[in-house]
N, C-alpha and C positions, 0 to 999 in steps of 0.2 A: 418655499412654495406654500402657499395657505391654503387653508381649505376650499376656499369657491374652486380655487384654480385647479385640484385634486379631483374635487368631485367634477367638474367638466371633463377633465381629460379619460376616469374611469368611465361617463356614460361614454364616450367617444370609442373608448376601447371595446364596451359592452355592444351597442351598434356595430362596428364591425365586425366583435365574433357573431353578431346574430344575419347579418350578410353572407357572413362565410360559411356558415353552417346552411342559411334557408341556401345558398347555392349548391353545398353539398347536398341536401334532400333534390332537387330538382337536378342533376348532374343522375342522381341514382335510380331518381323516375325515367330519364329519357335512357337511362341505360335499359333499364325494367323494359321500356319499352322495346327500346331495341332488340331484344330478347326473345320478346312474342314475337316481332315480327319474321326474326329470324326462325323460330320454331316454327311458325305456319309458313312460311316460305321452304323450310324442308321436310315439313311434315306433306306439303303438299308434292313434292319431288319424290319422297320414298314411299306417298302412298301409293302412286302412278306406277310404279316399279313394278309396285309389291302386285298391283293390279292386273301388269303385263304379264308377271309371271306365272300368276292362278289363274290367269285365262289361258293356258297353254295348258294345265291340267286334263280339261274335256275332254282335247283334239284327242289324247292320249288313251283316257278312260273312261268310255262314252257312259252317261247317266249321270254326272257331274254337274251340278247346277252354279255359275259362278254367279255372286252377286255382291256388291258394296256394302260395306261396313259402316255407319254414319252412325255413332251412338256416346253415350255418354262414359263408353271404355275408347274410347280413339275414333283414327278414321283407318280405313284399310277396304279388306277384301275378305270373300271367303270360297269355297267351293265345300258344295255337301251335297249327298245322296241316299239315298232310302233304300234299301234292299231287302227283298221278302226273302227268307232265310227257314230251308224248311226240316225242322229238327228231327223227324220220324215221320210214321204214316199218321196223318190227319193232324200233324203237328206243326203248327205255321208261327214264325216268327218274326222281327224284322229287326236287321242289321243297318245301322247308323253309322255314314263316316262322313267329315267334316276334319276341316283346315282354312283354320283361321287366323288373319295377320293385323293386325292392326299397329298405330302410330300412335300411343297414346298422348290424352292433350298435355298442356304446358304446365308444370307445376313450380314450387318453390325452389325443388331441387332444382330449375337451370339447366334441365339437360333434356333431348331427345330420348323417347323410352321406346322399343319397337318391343311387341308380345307377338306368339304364336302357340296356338295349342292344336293340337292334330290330335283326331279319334280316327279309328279304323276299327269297322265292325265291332261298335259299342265299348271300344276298348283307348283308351285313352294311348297314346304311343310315344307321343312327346308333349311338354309345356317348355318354352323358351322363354328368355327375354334376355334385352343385349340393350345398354343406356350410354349415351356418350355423354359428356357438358359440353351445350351450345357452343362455348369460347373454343374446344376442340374439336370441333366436329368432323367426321371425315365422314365425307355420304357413299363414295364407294366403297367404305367398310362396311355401311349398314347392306348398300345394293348389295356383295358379295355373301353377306351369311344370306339376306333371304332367298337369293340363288341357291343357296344351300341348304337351307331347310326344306326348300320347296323339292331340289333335288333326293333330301332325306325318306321325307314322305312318300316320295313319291317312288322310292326304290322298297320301303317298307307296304304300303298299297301294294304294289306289284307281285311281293312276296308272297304275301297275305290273299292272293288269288288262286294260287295254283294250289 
């Protein structure tokens, strides 16, 4: 074999490693892709959840204000309330409780991240977070813990009244 015939058949080789590779980059892009979609396709299922189940706080605890969560830490829900809190005579103060959930957005890691932090009467009571990877996801394990935290709080709130 001579040289022309070598150097033709290396660019030949060089061309399709570079086909095979520019496929692998766009094979990884539509996966990327794929990814987000799936993220906001269950970010928007667990936010609905999380939503159904802090609006049941009120019914429960009247002065509980529920509202949406849309910010640059997730999306979710929260319920909060203001209480004047009065320490002695002529001594006024006010007590802060809040419980908050959110979905946080999509990152590198590849994975659903859910937060919650809950104060009760200025006092911080819990900070969670629970992350699955997108390729495993299971959404009634996310449903099931915020059922649960919600229930957490919401036995801890209760205590914290009497």
């Amino acid at each position: 074999m001579n040289f022309d015939e070598r150097l033709e058949r290396a660019i030949q080789r060089g061309a399709r490693s570079g086909d095979a590779k520019a496929r692998a980059e766009q094979e990884q892009v539509l996966s990327e892709e794929q990814l987000k979609r799936l993220h906001s396709q269950y970010r928007l299922q667990i936010s609905e959840h999380i939503e159904a189940c802090l609006s049941k706080l009120p019914r429960h605890f009247p002065g509980f204000q529920l509202e949406s969560v849309v910010s640059d830490r997730g999306w979710g829900a929260a319920v909060s309330r203001d209480d004047v809190a009065f320490a002695g005579p002529g001594r006024r103060g006010s007590a802060f409780s809040r419980l908050e959930m959110v979905v946080r957005p999509y990152s590198t890691a590849r994975a659903l991240d859910v937060s919650a932090r809950g104060t009760i009467q200025n006092k911080e009571v819990f900070n969670r977070s629970h992350y699955q990877l997108l390729a495993d996801l299971d959404p009634e394990r996310f449903n099931e813990l915020i059922d649960l935290w919600v229930i957490e709080y919401a036995e801890v709130y209760a205590a914290s009244q009497v």
